[in-house]
Structure formats: C-alpha cells, structure tokens
VOPAGU-2260 file (C-alpha; in pm, 1 decimal, decimal comma):
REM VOPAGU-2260
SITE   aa  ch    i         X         Y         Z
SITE  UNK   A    0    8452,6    8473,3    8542,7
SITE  UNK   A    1    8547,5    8409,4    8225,1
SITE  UNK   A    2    8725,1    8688,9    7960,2
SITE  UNK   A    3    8351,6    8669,5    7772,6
SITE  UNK   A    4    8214,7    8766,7    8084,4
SITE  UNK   A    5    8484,2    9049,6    8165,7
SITE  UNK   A    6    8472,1    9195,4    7814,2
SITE  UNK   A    7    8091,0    9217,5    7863,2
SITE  UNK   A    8    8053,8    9382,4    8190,1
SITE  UNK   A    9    8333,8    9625,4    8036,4
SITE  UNK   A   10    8136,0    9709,0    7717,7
SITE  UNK   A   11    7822,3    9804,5    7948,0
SITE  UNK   A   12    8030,7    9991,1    8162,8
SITE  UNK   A   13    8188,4   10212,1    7885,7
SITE  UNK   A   14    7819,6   10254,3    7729,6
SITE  UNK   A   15    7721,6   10359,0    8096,9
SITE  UNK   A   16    8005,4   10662,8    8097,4
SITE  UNK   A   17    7948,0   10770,9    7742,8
SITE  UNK   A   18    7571,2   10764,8    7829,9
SITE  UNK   A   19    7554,1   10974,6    8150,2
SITE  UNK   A   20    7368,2   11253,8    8091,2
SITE  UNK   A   21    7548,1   11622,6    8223,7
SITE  UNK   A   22    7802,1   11849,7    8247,1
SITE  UNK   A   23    8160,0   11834,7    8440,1
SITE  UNK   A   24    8134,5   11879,3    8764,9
SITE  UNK   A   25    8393,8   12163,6    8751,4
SITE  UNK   A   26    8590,2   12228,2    9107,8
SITE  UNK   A   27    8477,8   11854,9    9205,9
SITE  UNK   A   28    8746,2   11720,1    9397,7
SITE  UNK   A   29    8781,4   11505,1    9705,3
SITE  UNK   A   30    9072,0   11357,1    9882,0
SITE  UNK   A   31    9012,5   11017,2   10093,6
SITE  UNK   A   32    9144,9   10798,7   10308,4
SITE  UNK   A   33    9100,7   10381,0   10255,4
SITE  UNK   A   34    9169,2   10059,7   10505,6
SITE  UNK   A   35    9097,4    9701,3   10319,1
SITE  UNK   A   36    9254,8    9445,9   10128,7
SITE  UNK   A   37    9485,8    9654,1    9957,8
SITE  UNK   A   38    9638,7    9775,5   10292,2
SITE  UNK   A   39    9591,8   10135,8   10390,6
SITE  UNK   A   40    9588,2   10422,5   10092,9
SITE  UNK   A   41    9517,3   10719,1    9973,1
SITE  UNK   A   42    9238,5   10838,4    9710,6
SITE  UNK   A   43    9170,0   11142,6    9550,3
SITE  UNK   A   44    8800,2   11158,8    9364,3
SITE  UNK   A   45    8704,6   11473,7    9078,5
SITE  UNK   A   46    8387,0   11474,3    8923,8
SITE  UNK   A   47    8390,1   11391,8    8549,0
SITE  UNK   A   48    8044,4   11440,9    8447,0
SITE  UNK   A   49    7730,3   11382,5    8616,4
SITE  UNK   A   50    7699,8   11043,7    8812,4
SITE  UNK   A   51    8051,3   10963,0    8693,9
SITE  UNK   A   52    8319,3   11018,9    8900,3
SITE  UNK   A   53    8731,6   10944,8    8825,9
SITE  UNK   A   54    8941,2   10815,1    9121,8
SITE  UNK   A   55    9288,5   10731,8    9135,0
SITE  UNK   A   56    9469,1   10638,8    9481,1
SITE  UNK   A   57    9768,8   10435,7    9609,6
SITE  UNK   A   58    9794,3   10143,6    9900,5
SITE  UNK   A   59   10045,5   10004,1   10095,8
SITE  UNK   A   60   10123,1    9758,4   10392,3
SITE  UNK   A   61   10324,9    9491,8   10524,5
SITE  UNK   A   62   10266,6    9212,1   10714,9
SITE  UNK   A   63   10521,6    8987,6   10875,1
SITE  UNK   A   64   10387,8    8602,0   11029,7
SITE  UNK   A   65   10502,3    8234,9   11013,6
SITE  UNK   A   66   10409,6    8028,2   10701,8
SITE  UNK   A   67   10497,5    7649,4   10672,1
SITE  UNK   A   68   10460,1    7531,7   10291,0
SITE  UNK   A   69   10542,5    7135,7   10218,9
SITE  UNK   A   70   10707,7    7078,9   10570,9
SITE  UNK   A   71   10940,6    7339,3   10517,1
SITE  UNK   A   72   10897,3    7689,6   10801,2
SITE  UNK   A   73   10900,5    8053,6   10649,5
SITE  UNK   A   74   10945,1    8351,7   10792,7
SITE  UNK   A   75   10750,3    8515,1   10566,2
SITE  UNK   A   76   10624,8    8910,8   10467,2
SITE  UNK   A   77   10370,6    9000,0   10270,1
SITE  UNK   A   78   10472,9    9322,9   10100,6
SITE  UNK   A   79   10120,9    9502,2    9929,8
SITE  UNK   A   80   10183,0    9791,4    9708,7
SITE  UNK   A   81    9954,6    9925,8    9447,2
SITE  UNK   A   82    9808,9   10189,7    9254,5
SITE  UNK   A   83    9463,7   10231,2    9117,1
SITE  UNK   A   84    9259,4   10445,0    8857,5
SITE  UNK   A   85    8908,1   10354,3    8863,5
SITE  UNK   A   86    8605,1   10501,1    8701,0
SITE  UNK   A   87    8273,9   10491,3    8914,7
SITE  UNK   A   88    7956,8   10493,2    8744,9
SITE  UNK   A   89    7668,6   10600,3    8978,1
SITE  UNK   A   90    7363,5   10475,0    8752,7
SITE  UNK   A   91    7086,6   10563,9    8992,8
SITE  UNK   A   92    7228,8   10939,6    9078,9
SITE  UNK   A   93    7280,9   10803,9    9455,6
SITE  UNK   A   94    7528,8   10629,5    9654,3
SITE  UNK   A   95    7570,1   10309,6    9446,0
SITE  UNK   A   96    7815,4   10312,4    9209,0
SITE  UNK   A   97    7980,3   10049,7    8949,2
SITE  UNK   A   98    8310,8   10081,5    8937,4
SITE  UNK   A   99    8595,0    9966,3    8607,7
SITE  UNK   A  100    8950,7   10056,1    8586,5
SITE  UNK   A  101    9310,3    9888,7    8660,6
SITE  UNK   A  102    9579,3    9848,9    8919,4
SITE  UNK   A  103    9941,8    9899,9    8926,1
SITE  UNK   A  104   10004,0    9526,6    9146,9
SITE  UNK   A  105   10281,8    9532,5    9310,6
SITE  UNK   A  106   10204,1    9290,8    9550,9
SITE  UNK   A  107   10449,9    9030,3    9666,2
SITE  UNK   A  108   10509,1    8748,6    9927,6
SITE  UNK   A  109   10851,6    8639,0   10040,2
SITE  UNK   A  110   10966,7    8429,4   10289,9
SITE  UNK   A  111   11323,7    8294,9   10399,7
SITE  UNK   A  112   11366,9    7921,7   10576,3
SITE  UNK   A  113   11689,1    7859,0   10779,5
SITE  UNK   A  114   11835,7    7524,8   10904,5
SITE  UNK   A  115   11662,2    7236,7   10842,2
SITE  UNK   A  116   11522,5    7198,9   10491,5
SITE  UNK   A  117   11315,7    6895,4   10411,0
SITE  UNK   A  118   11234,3    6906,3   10076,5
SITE  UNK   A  119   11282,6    6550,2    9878,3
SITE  UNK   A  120   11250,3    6220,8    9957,0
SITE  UNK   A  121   11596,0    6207,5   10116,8
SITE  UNK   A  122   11602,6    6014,6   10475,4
SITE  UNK   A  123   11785,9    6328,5   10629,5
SITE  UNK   A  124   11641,6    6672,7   10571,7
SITE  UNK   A  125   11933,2    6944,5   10435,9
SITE  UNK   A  126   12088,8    7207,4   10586,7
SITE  UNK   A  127   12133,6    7526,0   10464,0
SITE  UNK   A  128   11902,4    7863,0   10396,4
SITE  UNK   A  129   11582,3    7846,6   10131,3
SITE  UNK   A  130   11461,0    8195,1    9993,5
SITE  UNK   A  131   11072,1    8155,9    9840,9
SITE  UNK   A  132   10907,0    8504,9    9641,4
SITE  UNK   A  133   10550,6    8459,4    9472,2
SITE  UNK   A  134   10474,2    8781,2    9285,8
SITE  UNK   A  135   10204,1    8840,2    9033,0
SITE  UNK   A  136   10166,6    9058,1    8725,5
SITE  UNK   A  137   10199,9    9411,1    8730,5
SITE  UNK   A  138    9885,8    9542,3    8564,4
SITE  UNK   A  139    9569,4    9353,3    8650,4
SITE  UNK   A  140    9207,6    9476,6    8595,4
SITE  UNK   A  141    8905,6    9531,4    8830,6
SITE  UNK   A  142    8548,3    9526,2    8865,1
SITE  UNK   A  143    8354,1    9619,8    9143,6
SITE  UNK   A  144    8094,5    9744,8    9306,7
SITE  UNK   A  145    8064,1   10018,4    9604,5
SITE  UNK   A  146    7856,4   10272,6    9806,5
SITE  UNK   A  147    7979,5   10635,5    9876,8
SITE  UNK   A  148    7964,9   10940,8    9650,1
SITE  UNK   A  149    8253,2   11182,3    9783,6
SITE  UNK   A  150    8159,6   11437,5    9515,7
SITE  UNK   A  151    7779,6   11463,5    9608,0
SITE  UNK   A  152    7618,1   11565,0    9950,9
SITE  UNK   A  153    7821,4   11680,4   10221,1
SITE  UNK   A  154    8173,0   11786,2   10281,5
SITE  UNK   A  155    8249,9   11484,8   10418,4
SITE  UNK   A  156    8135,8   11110,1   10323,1
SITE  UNK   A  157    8207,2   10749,8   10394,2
SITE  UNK   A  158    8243,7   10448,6   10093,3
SITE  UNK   A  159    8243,8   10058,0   10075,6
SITE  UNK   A  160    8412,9    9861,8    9828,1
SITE  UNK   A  161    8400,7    9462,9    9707,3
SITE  UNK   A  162    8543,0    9385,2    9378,0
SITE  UNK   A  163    8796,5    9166,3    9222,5
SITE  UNK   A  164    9136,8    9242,8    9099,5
SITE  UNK   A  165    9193,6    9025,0    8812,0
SITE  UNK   A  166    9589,7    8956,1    8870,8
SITE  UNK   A  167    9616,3    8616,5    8700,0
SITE  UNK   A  168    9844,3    8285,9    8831,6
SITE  UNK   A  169   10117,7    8412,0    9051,3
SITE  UNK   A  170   10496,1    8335,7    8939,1
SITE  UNK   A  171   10684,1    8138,2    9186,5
SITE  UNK   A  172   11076,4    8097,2    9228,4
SITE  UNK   A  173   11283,3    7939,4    9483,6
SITE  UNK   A  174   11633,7    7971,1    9572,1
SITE  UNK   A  175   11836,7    7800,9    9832,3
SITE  UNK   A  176   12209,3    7714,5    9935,8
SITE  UNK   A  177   12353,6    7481,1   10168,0
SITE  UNK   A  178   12584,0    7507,7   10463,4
SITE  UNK   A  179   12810,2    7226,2   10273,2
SITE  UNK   A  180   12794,9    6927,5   10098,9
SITE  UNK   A  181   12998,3    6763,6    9813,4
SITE  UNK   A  182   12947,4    6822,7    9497,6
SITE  UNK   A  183   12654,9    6514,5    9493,8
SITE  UNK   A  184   12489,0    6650,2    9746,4
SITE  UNK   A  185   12419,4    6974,2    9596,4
SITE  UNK   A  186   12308,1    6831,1    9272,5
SITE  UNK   A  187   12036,8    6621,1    9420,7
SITE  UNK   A  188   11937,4    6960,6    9646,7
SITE  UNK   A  189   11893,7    7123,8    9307,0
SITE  UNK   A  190   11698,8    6874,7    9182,4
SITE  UNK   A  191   11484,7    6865,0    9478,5
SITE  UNK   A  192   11447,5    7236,6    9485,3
SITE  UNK   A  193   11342,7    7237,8    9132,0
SITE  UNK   A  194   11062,8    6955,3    9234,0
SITE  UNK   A  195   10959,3    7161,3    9508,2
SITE  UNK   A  196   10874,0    7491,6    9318,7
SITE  UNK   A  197   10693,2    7290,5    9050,5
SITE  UNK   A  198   10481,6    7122,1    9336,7
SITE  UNK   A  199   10426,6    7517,1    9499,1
SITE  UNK   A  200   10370,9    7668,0    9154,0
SITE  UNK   A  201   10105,8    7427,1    9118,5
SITE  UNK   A  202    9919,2    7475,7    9435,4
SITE  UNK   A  203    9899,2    7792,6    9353,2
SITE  UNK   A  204    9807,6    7857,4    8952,9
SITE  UNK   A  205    9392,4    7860,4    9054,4
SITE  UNK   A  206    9497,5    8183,0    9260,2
SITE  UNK   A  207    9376,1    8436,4    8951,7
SITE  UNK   A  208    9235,2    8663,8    9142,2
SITE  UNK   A  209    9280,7    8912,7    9422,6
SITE  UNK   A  210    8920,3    9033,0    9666,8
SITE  UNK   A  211    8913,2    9388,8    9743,6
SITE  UNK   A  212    8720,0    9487,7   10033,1
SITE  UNK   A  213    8766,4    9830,9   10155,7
SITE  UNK   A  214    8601,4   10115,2   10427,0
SITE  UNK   A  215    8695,0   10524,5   10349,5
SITE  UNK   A  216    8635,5   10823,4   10468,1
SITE  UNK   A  217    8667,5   11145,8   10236,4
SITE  UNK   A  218    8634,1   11534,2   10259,7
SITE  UNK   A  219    8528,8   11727,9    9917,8
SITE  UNK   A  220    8687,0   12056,4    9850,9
C-alpha cells in the first residue's frame, strides 16, 4: 500500500467521523482485555458519538527462542511493547467497525551469539561474543478492520481485529568483541562485522509493516 493509498483511506475515514450522525454517548465506557500480535494488553473504549467509538490500550510480551541469521546462532528475545489510540468507525450501526489511529512501537528484537562467530570469508570462524538489536520507529500508523462494539448491547462483548501497523524498514546494528586477537585481527573482524549488518539490514528493509491480529473480551460500565 502505497502513501496515495494510505492518505486516501484516511481522508474517508475522517469524513466517516465528522459525518456520523448523533450525540455523545455520555457515561460510555468499557474496559477490555486483548491477546494477538501485539502480545497481551489492555483497552479501555468511551463512546464519542454515535457509531464512533475512541479506544486507547497498551500491549506487552516477551518471547525468548533460538534464531540463526548468516551461520551465526542467537539467543534471541523478542521484546513487544506498545501503545495504541484508535478511532473505530461503525458505519452500519452494528458490530463492524473501521478502525484509524497510531501506535506508540516499541517493539524490539535482540539477540546475543557467544563463541564461535563466522562471519567473513576467513578460513577460521572468530571467537568472541556478537550482540544483534533490530528496532523500528517509534510512531507508526494503522488501519484496520474489526468486529465487536463494547459500547453497544450487553455488559459484556467480544472483538476481532486484522490490520496493519505501518512501522516502516527496521534499523539494524551489530556489535561484537573478541576473546583476543592482535591488533590485525580485530580490524578485519570490524570490517567483517560492518559487511555483515549491511547484508542483515538488507534482508530486512521490505519488512515495512507489522499484522495485527487480535481476540478481546470487554465489560461496559
């Protein structure tokens, strides 16, 4: 999707807000719980005017596992922390909603490699530690779509989620030391190092955008 295509969908979406037709929904609040993507959060929903609905919640999880990147063995965690304030337009006065707004991104994967490193072309792979972080920009926009109105019907209600955070390419950096080695030996590890984030940075500048997928539950007050 292109920023044509973005500013588009964000220019019916604002005509869509301005355009719903009622009142606040005064005393409209409902507090949520989410499981997805984003890890697991929090969400609280009040009722801005009729079919339009102003949510704002934060996530959080981390996952530790294995990763091998270019020969080289991580032990890696993926840290996910963000924060969200979303507008949800409910067009047809039911359960499907539209939803525009931003997230805080605070997402971030690091990973440490010990022992043997082989990066290069060398015949013998170095020794020493390797610390990898790919982060991504802080503010990145969304679009989405969902089910679930936790203003309307009941006390309680269930949602769905798919949408797309829009975080752009994610910034790459690698640092790394050696047991020992003259001072030769560490300049052609720095040069090698410096190949090797170039080579990850580049497997990794199509990655522009982050899925959201999440299930909730919520109770209105």
């Amino acid at each position: 999707m292109n920023r044509k295509s973005i500013k588009l969908i964000a220019v019916l979406m604002s005509v869509g807000l301005l355009t719903a037709g009622g009142a606040a929904q005064a005393d409209s609040f409902a507090l949520g719980a989410k499981v997805g993507t984003t890890g697991l959060g929090v969400e609280g929903t009040y009722g801005l005017r009729e079919n339009v609905n102003l949510r704002g919640g934060l996530y959080g999880f981390t996952y530790s596992t294995d990763v091998e990147e270019t020969d080289v063995d991580y032990d890696a965690d993926l840290k996910l922390r963000s924060a969200a304030l979303l507008a949800d337009w409910h067009p047809f006065s039911g359960g499907f909603r539209l939803t525009a707004g931003a997230y805080y991104n605070g997402n971030e994967l690091t990973g440490k490699a010990r022992g043997e490193l082989d990066i290069g072309d060398g015949a013998e792979p170095y020794q020493g530690t390797l610390d990898a972080t790919i982060d991504w920009r802080s503010f990145a926009p969304y679009l989405g779509i969902g089910y679930g109105n936790a203003i309307q019907g009941g006390r309680w209600s269930f949602a769905f989620d798919a949408g797309v955070m829009f975080t752009g390419s994610p910034d790459v950096s690698l640092r790394g030391e050696l047991d020992n080695g003259n001072a030769q030996l560490e300049n052609e590890f720095r040069e090698d190092l410096r190949r090797e984030q170039e080579e990850l940075q580049d497997d990794l500048d199509d990655f522009k955008y982050y899925p959201v997928l999440s299930l909730g539950v919520a109770y209105r007050f």
